[in-house]
C-alpha positions, -999 to +999 in steps of 0.1 A: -072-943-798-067-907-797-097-884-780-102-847-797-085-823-772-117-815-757-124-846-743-095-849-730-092-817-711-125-812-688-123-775-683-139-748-686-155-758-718-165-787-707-184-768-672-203-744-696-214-773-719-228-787-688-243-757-675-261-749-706-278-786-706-288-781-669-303-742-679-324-760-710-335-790-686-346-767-663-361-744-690-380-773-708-399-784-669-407-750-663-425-742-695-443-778-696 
């Protein structure tokens, strides 16, 4: 039942993980 901590804290790690998918989505369109 328990969640590692950084599930259960959505901070600042959690915004960069997020950023750094969006940066390599973006990344992967432009160079198709």
């Amino acid at each position: 039942m328990g969640l590692p901590l950084q599930e259960r804290t959505p901070t600042i790690q959690n915004l960069v993980k997020m950023i750094v998918t969006k940066a390599f989505e973006i990344k992967a369109q432009r160079e198709t």
